[in-house]
C-alpha positions in Angstrom: -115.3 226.8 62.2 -116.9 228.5 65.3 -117.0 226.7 68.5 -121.2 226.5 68.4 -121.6 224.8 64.6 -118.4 222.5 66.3 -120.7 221.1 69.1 -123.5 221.4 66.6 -121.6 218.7 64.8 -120.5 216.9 67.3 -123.1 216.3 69.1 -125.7 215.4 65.9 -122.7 212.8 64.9 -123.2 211.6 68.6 -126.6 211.0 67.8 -125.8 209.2 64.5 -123.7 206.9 66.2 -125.5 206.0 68.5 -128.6 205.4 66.6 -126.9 203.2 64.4 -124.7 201.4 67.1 -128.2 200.3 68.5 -130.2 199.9 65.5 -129.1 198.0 63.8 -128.6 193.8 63.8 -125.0 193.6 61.0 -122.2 193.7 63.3 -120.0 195.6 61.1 -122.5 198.8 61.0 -122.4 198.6 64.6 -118.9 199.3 64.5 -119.1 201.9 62.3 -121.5 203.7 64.7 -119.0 203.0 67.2 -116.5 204.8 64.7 -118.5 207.7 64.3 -119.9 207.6 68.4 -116.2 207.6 69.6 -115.2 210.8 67.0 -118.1 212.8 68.1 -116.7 212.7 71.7 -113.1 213.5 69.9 -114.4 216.5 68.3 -115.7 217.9 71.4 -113.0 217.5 73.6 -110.8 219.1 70.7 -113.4 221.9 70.3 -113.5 222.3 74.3 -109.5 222.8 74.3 -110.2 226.3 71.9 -110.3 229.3 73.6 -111.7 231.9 71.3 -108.7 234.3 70.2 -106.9 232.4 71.7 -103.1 232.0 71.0 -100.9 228.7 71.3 -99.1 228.8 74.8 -95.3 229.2 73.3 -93.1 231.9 74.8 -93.9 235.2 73.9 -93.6 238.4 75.2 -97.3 239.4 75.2 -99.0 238.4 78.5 -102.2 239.9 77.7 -103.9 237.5 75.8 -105.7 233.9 76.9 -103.9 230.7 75.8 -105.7 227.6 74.4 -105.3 224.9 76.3 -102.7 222.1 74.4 -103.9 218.8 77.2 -107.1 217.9 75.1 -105.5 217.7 71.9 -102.6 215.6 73.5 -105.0 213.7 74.9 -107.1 213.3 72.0 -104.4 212.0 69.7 -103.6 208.9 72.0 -107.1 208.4 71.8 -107.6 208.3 68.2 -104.8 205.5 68.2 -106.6 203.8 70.8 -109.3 203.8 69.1 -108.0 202.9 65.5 -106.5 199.6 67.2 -109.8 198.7 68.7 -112.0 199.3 65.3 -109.0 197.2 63.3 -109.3 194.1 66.4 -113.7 194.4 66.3 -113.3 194.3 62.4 -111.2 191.0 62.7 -113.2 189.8 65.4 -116.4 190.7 62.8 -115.0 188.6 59.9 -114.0 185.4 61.8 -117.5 185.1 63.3 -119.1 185.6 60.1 -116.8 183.6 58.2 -117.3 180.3 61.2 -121.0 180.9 61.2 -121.2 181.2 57.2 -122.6 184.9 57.1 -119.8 186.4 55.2 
């Protein structure tokens, strides 16, 4: 995918998120909009660590070319566990309050 469509998308499923985060009044589809708000931001720090033609930095004997930068998708992974954690705790936090004030 090139690097403009990849902010393209990330930044229209920024948008997404964040209109439903504060649109709507169900709790659970505001966590999903948090889902989608916190991947937007995922993909572009993961499409900010490419470096067009670039090449992963392991040892090789051309110096020449440009290296893509590893740290953001490091970074990014601990983040998408992070983040998995918190949508699985808001989604049990989401069901108790609906089930003690009778929503669910």
């Amino acid at each position: 995918m090139h690097l403009i469509n990849l902010y393209s998308f990330s930044i229209v499923l920024f948008c997404i998120g964040l209109y439903i985060t504060l649109a709507s009044e169900d709790n659970t589809k505001k966590l999903f909009g948090l889902g989608l708000f916190q991947n937007s931001v995922l993909w572009f720090y993961i499409a900010l660590g490419k470096v067009g033609g670039g090449i992963p930095p392991v040892l090789s004997d051309s110096t020449q070319q440009a290296f893509s930068n590893p740290l953001p998708h490091v970074l990014m992974l601990t983040a998408i566990v992070v983040g998995v954690a918190i949508i699985a705790i808001g989604f049990i936090l989401v069901i108790r309050i609906n089930s003690k004030y009778k929503k669910l």
